[in-house]
KEKENU-960185 format. One line per field, with one value per atom (N, C-alpha, C, CB): residue in one letter; atom name; residue number from 1; x, y, z. Coordinates in steps of 0.02 Angstrom, whole numbers, plus 50000, padded with zeros to 5 digits. Glycine has a CB too. Layout:
N
res = (A, ...)
atom = (CA, ...)
n = (NUM, ...)
u = (X, ...)
v = (Y, ...)
w = (Z, ...)
//
This chain:
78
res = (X, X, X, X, X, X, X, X, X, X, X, X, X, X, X, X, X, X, X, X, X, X, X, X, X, X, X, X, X, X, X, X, X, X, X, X, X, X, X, X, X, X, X, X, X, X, X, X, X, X, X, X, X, X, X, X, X, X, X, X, X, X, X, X, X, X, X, X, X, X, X, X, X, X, X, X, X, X, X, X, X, X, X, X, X, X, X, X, X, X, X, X, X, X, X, X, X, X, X, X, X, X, X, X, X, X, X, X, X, X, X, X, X, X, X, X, X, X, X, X, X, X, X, X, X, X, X, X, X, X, X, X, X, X, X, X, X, X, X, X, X, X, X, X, X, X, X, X, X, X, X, X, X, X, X, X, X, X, X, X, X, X, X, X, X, X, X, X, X, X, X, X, X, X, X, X, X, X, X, X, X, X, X, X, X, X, X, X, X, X, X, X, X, X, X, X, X, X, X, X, X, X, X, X, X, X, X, X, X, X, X, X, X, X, X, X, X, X, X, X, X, X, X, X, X, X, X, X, X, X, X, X, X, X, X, X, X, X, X, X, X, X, X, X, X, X, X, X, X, X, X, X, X, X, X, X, X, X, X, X, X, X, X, X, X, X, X, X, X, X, X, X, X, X, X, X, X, X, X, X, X, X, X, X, X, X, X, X, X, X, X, X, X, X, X, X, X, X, X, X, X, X, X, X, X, X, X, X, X, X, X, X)
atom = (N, CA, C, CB, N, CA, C, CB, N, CA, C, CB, N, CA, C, CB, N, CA, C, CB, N, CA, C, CB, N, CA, C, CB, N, CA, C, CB, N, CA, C, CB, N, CA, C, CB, N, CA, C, CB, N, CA, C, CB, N, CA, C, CB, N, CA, C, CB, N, CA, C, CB, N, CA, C, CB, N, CA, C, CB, N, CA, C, CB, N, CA, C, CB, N, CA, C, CB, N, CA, C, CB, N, CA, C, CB, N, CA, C, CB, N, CA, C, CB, N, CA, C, CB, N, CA, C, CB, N, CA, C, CB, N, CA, C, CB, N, CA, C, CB, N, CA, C, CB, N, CA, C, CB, N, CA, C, CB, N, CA, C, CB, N, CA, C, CB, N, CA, C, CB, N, CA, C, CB, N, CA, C, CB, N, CA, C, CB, N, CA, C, CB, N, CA, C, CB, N, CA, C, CB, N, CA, C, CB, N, CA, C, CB, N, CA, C, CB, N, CA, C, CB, N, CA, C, CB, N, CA, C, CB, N, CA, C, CB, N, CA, C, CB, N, CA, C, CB, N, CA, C, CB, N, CA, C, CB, N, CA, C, CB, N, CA, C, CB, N, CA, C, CB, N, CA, C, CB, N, CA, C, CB, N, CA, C, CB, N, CA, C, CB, N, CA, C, CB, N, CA, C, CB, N, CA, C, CB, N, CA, C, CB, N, CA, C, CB, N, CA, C, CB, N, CA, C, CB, N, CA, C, CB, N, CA, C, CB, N, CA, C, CB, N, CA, C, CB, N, CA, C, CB, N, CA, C, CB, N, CA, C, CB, N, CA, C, CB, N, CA, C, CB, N, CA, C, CB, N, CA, C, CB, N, CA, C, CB)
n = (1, 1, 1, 1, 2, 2, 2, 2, 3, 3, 3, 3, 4, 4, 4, 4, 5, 5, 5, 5, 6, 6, 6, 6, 7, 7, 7, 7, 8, 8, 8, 8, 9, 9, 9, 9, 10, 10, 10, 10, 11, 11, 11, 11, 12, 12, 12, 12, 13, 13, 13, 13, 14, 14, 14, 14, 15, 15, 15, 15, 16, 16, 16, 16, 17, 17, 17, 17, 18, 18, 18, 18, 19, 19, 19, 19, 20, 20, 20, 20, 21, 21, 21, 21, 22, 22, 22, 22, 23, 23, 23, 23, 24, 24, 24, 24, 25, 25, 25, 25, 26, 26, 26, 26, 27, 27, 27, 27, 28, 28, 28, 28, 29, 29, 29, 29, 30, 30, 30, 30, 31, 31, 31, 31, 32, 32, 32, 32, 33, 33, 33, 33, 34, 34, 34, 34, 35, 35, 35, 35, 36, 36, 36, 36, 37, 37, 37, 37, 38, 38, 38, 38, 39, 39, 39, 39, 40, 40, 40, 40, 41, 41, 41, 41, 42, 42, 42, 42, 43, 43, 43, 43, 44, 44, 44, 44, 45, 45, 45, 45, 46, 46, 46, 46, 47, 47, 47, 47, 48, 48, 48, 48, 49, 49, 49, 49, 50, 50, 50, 50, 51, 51, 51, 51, 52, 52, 52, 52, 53, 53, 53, 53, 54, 54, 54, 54, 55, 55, 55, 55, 56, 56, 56, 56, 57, 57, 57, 57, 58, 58, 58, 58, 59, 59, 59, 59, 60, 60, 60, 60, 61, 61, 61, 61, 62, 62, 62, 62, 63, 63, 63, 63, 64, 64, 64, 64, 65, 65, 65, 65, 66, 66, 66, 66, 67, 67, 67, 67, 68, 68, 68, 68, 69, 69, 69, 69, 70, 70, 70, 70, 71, 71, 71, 71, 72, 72, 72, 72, 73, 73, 73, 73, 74, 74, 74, 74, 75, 75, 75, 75, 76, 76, 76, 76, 77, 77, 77, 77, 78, 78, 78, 78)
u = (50043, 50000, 50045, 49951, 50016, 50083, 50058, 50099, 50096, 50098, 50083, 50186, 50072, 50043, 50069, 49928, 50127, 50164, 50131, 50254, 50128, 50086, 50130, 50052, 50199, 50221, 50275, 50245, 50288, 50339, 50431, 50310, 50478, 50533, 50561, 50569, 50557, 50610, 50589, 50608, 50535, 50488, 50445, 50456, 50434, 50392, 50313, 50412, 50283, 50243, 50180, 50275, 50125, 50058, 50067, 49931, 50058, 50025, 49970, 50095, 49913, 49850, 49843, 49769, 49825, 49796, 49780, 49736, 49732, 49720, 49759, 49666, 49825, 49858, 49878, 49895, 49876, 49881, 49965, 49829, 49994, 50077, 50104, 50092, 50089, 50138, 50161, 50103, 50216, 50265, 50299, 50317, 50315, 50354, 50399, 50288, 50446, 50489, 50465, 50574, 50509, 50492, 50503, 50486, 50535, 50526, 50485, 50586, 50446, 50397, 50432, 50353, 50472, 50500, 50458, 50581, 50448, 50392, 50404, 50326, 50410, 50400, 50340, 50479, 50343, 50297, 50333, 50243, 50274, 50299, 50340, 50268, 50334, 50375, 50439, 50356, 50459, 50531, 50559, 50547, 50507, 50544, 50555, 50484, 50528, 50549, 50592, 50473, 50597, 50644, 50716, 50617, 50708, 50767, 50802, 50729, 50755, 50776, 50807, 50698, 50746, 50761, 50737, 50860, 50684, 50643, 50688, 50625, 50758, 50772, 50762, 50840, 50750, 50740, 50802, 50725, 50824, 50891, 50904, 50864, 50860, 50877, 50915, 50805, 50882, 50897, 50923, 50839, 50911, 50912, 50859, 50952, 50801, 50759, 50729, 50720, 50681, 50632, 50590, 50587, 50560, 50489, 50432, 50496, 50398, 50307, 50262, 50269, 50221, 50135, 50112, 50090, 50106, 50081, 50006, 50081, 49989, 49900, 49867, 49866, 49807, 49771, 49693, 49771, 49715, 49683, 49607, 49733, 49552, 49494, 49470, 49458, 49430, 49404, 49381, 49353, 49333, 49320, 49370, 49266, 49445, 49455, 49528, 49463, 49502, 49565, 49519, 49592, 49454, 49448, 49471, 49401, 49494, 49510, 49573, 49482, 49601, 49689, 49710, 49734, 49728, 49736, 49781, 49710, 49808, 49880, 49910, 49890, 49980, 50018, 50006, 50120, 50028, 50025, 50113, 49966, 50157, 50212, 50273, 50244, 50279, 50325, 50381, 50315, 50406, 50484, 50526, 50489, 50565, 50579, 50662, 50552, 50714, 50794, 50805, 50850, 50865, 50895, 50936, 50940, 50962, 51007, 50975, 51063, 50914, 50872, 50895, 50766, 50924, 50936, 50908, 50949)
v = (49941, 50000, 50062, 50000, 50118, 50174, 50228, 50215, 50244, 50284, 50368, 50272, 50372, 50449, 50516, 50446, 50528, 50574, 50640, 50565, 50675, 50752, 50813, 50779, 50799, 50849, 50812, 50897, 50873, 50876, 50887, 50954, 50814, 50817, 50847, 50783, 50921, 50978, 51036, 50990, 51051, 51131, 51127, 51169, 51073, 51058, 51066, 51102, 51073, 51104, 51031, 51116, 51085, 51037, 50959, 51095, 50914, 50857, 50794, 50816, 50842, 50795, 50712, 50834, 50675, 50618, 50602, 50619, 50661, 50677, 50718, 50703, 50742, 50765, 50732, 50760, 50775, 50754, 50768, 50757, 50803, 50835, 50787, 50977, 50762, 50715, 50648, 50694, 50655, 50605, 50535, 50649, 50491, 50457, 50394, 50422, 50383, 50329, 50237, 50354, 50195, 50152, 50128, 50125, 50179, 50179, 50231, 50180, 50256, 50318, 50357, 50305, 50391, 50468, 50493, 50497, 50560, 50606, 50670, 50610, 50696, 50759, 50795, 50782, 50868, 50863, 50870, 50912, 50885, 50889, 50937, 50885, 51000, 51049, 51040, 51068, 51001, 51005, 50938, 50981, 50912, 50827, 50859, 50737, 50880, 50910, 50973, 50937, 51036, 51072, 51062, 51144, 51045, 51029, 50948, 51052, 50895, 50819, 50795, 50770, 50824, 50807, 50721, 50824, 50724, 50670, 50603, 50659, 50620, 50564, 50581, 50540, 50531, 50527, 50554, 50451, 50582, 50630, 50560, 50724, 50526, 50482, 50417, 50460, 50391, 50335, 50316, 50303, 50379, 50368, 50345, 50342, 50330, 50292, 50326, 50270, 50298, 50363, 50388, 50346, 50437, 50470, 50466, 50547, 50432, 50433, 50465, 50370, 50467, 50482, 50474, 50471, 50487, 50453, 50420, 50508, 50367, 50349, 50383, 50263, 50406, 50419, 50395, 50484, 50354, 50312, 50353, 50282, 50316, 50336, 50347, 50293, 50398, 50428, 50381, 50469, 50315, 50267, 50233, 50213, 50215, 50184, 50227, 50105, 50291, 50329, 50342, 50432, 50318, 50305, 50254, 50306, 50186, 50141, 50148, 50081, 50159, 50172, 50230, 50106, 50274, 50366, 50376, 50428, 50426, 50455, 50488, 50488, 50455, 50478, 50556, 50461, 50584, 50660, 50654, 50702, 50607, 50635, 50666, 50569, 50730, 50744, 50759, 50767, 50733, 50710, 50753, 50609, 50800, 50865, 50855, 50930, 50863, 50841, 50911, 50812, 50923, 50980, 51012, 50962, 50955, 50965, 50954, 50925, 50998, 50989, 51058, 50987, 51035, 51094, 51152, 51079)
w = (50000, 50000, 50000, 50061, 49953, 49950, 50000, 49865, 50027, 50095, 50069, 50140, 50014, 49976, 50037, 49968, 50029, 50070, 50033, 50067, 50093, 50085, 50062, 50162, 50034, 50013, 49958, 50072, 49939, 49889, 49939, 49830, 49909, 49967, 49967, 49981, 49895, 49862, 49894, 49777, 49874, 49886, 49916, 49833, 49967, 50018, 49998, 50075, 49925, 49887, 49922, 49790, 49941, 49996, 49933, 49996, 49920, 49872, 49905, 49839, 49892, 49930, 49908, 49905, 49916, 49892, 49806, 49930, 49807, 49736, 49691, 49733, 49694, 49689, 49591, 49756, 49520, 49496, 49472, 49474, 49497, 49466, 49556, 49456, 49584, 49623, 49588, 49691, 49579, 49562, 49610, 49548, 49577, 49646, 49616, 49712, 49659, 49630, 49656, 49660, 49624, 49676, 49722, 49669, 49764, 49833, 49865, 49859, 49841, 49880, 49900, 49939, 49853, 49875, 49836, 49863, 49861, 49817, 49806, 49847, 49740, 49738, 49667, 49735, 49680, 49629, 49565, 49636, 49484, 49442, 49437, 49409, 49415, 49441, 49451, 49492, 49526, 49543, 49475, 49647, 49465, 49438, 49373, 49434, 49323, 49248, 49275, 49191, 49324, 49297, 49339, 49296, 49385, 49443, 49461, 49515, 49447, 49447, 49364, 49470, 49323, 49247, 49259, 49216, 49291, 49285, 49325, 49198, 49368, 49412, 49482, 49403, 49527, 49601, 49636, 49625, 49649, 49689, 49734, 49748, 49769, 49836, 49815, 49880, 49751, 49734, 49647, 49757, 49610, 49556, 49530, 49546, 49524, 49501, 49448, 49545, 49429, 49386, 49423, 49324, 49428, 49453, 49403, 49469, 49406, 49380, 49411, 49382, 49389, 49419, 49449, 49408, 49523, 49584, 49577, 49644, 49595, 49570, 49617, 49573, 49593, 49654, 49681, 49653, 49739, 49768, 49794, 49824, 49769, 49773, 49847, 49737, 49858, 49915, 49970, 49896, 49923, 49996, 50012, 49995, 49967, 50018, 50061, 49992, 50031, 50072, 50164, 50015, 50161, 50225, 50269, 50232, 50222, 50261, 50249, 50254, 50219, 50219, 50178, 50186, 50250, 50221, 50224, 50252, 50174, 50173, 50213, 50134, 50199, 50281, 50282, 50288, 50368, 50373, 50383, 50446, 50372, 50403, 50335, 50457, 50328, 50287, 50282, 50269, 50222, 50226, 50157, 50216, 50186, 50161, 50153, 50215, 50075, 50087, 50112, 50013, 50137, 50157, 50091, 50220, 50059, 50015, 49946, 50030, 49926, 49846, 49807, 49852, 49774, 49733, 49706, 49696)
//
């Protein structure tokens, strides 16, 4: 289950659930589009990976399994 982190890890930019410019690798680092086309150039800073399209998980069952509130911000994003 993907843990849909509430921000962006560059520009700390809000990324709700429904969030359609949140990106993510496959390890659930997240940032939005924005930082990933002008500042990543479409790679994951943490791991190298690629960044895609985050899915976004429909409203009922973001009642039974909701996106984390804890956000995770690098110090060092260009």
């Amino acid at each position: 289950m993907l843990t849909l982190r509430p921000n962006c890890e560059c520009c700390n930019k809000d990324l709700p659930p429904d969030a359609l410019d949140a990106r993510i690798c496959t390890y659930e680092c997240t940032f939005c589009a924005t930082c990933v086309e002008t500042v990543l150039k479409g790679v994951c800073p943490n791991c190298s990976g690629e960044l895609v399209r985050r899915p976004i998980r429909p409203a009922a069952a973001l009642l039974k399994h909701p996106a984390s509130t804890e956000r995770v911000l690098r110090k060092d994003c260009p």
